[in-house]
C-alpha positions in Angstrom: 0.0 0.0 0.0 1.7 3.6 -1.3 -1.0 5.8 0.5 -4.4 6.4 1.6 -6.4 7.7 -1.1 -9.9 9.8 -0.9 -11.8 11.2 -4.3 -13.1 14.7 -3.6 -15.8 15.4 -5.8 -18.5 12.4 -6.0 -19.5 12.9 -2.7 -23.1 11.6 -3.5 -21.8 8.5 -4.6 -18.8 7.9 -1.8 -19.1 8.1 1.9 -16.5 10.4 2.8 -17.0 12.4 6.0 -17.4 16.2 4.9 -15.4 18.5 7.3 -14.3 21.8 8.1 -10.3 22.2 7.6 -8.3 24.0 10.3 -7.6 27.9 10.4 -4.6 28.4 8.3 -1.2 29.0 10.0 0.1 31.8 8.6 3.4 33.7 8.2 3.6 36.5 10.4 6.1 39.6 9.1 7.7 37.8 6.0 9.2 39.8 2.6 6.4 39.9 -0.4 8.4 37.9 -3.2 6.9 37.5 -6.8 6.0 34.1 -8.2 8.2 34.2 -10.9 10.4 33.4 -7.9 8.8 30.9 -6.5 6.6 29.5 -9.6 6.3 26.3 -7.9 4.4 27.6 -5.3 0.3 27.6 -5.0 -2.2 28.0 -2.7 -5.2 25.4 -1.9 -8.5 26.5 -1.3 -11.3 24.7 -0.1 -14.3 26.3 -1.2 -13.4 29.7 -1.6 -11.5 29.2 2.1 -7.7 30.0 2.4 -5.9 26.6 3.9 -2.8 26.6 2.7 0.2 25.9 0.1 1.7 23.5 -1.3 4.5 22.8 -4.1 4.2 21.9 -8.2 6.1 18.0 -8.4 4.1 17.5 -11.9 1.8 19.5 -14.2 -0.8 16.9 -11.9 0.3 16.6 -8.5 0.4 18.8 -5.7 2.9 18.3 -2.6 1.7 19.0 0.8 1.6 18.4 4.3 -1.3 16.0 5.4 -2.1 18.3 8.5 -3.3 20.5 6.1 -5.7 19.2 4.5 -7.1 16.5 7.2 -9.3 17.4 10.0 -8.4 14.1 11.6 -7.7 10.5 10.6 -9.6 9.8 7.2 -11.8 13.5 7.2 -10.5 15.4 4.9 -11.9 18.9 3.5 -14.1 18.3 0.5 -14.2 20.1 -3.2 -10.8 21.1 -2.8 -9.1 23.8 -5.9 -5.6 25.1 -6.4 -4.5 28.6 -7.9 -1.4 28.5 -9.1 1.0 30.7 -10.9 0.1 34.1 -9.4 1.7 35.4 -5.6 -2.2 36.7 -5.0 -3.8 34.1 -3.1 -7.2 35.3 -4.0 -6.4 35.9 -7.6 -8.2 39.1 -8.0 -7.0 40.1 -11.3 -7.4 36.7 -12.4 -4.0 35.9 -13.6 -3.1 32.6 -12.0 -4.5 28.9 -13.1 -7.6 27.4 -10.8 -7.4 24.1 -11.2 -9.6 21.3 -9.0 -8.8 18.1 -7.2 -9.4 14.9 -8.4 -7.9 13.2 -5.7 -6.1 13.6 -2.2 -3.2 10.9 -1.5 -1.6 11.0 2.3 0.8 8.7 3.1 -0.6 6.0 4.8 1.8 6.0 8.3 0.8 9.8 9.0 0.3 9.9 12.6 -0.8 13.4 14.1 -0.5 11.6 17.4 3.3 10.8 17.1 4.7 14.6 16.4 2.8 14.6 12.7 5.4 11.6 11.5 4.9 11.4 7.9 3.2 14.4 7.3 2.5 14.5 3.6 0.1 14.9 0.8 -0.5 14.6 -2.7 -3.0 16.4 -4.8 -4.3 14.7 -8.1 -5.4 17.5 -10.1 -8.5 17.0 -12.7 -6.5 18.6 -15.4 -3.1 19.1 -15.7 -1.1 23.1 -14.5 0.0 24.7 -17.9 3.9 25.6 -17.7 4.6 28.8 -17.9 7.1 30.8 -16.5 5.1 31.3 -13.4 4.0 28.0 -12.9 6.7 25.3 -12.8 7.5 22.0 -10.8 10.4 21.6 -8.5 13.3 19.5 -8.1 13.8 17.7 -4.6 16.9 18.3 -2.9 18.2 14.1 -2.3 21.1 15.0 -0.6 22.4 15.0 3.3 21.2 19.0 4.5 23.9 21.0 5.7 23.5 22.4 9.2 24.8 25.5 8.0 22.6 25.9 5.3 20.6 29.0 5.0 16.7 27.9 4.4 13.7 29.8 2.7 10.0 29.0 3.2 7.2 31.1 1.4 3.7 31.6 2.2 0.9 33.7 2.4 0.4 34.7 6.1 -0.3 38.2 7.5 1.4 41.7 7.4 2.0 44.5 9.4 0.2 47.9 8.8 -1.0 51.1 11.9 -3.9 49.2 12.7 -2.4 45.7 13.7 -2.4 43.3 11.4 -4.4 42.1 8.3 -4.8 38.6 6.3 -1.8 39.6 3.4 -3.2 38.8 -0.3 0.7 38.4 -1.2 3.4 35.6 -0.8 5.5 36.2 1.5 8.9 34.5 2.1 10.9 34.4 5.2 14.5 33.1 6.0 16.0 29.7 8.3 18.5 28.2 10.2 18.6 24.2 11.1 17.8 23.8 14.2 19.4 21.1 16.5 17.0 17.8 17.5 17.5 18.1 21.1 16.0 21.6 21.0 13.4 20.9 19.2 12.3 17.8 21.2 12.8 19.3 24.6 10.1 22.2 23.1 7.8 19.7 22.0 8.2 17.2 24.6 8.2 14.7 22.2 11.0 12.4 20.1 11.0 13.3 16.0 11.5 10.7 13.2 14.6 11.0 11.5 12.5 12.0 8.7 11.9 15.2 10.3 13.9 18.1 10.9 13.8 21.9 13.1 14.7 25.1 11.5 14.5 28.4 13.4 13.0 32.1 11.4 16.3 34.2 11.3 14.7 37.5 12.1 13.1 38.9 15.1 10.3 40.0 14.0 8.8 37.0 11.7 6.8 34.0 13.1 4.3 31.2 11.8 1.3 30.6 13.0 -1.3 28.3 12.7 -2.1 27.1 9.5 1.5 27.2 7.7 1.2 23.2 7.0 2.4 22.6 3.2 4.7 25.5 3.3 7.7 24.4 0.9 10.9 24.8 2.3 13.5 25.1 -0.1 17.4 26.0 -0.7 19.6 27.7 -3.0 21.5 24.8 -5.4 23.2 27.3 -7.1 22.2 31.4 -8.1 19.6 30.2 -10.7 18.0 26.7 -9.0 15.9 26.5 -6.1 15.3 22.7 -4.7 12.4 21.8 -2.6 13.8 20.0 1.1 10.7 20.0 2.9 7.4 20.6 3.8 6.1 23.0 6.9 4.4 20.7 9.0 3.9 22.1 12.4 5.4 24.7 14.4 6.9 24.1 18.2 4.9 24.5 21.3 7.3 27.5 23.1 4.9 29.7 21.7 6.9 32.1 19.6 6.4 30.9 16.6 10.0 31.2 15.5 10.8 27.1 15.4 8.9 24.9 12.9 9.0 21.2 12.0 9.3 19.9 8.5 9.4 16.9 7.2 12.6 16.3 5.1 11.6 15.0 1.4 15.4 13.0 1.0 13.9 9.6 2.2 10.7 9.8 0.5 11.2 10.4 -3.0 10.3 6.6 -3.8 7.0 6.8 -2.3 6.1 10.2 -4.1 7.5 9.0 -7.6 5.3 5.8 -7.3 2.2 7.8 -6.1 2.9 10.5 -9.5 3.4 6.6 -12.0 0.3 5.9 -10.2 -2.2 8.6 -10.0 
C-alpha cells in the first residue's frame, strides 16, 4: 500500500465524511516575493476558504503536508481547488491557473499523534497546470542537509500595517536556520522521526502561525536553482512561533515518484 487515497468530488456516490479544515497558519512579518520566484508555489482552497500551500512535483500533482488538508484520521476537507502561478492568493486580477482536485493521496503512516510523522500529501489535479514561467515544478533536494545551510520558506500569512495586522493577499517568504533535534524535542516534549527536521525564522520579527502546514521549504543549489527540502508541518509548542517542524523529502522520493506513476 503507497497511500491512503480519498476522491473529492463524488461525494453523492462515496461516503466520505465532509469537514471543516483548520484555520490556516500563517506567516507573520515575512518579505512579499513574486511568483516568478517561486513558480512552484500555489495556494489550496477549499471552497473559496484559504488553507494553505503547497509545491508543483508535476503539471498533476500537488505536494503537501497531510495536516493541512485533514481534519483528523480519514476527514478530509471536500471540493478542494488550487490557484497557481500568481503570488495573489485570491487571484483578484485573475491571472493565476484554478485548477480542482481529483484526488487527495496521504501517506498512509501519517500519525498526528506521534509529532505529525509522515506528514505528507498529494493532490491529483483534474487537469493538468499549464507551464509557464510562473508556474513550474520543483526539483527535490536528495542529498544530506547541511546544518549550515541558510533555508527559505514562502507563504501567504499576515502583514504589518497602523492598525495591527491584516490577512496579506501576497506571498511572503521568510529566511531559516537548522535547528538542532535536542531543541526541538525538549520544546515539543516529544522524540521526531529522522524524517523530520527543526529550523528556526532568522529575524526577530517573523513568526508562523497556525495554518503554515504545506509551506515548501526550499534552498539555494546554485544562483539560478531552487530545490524543494521539505514541507512545513507544524510549528513548536514555546509559543513564539519562530521554530517549525518539517518533514525532510530525502527519504521519501520513492513513495512520491510511485504515487505520480500511479495517480
Amino acid at each position: 500500500m503507497v497511500g491512503i487515497i480519498k476522491p473529492l468530488l463524488y461525494l453523492t456516490i462515496i461516503n466520505i465524511t465532509i469537514c471543516y479544515a483548520k484555520k490556516p497558519k500563517t506567516i507573520v512579518g515575512g518579505t512579499a516575493s513574486k511568483i516568478e520566484k517561486h513558480p512552484h508555489q500555489v495556494s489550496i482552497h477549499w471552497i473559496d476558504h484559504f488553507l494553505c500551500s503547497g509545491s508543483i512535483i508535476s503539471q498533476n500533482h500537488i505536494l503537501s503536508a497531510a495536516s493541512c488538508i485533514l481534519f483528523e484520521l480519514g476527514h478530509i476537507a471536500s471540493n478542494l481547488k488550487i490557484i497557481a502561478g500568481t503570488n495573489d492568493k485570491w487571484n483578484m486580477l485573475l491571472l493565476g491557473q484554478v485548477k480542482y482536485v481529483k484526488y487527495v493521496i496521504y501517506h498512509e503512516e501519517y500519525n498526528p499523534h506521534q509529532q505529525w510523522k509522515n506528514d505528507l500529501a498529494i493532490l491529483r489535479l483534474e487537469s493538468p497546470i499549464v507551464e509557464t514561467r510562473y508556474s513550474l515544478k520543483i526539483k527535490f533536494w536528495i542529498r544530506q542537509i547541511p546544518l549550515n545551510i541558510i533555508l527559505s520558506c514562502t507563504g501567504w500569512g499576515d502583514s504589518y500595517n497602523n492598525e495591527g495586522t491584516e490577512t496579506s493577499r501576497f506571498l511572503q517568504s521568510i529566511q531559516l536556520n537548522i535547528e538542532k533535534q535536542t531543541t526541538c524535542e525538549r520544546l515539543i516534549g516529544g522524540v521526531l522521526s529522522l524524517n523530520q527536521m527543526c529550523a528556526e525564522i532568522l529575524h526577530y520579527h517573523s513568526a508562523i502561525t497556525l495554518g503554515d502546514g504545506g509551506n515548501p521549504i526550499v534552498a539555494k543549489k546554485n544562483y539560478n536553482e531552487i530545490l524543494l527540502v521539505g514541507v512545513v508541518s507544524v510549528y513548536s509548542g514555546d509559543g513564539s512561533g519562530r521554530i517549525l517542524i518539517f518533514t525532510r523529502l530525502r527519504l521519501y522520493d520513492v513513495w512520491i515518484n510511485n504515487i505520480i506513476k500511479k495517480y
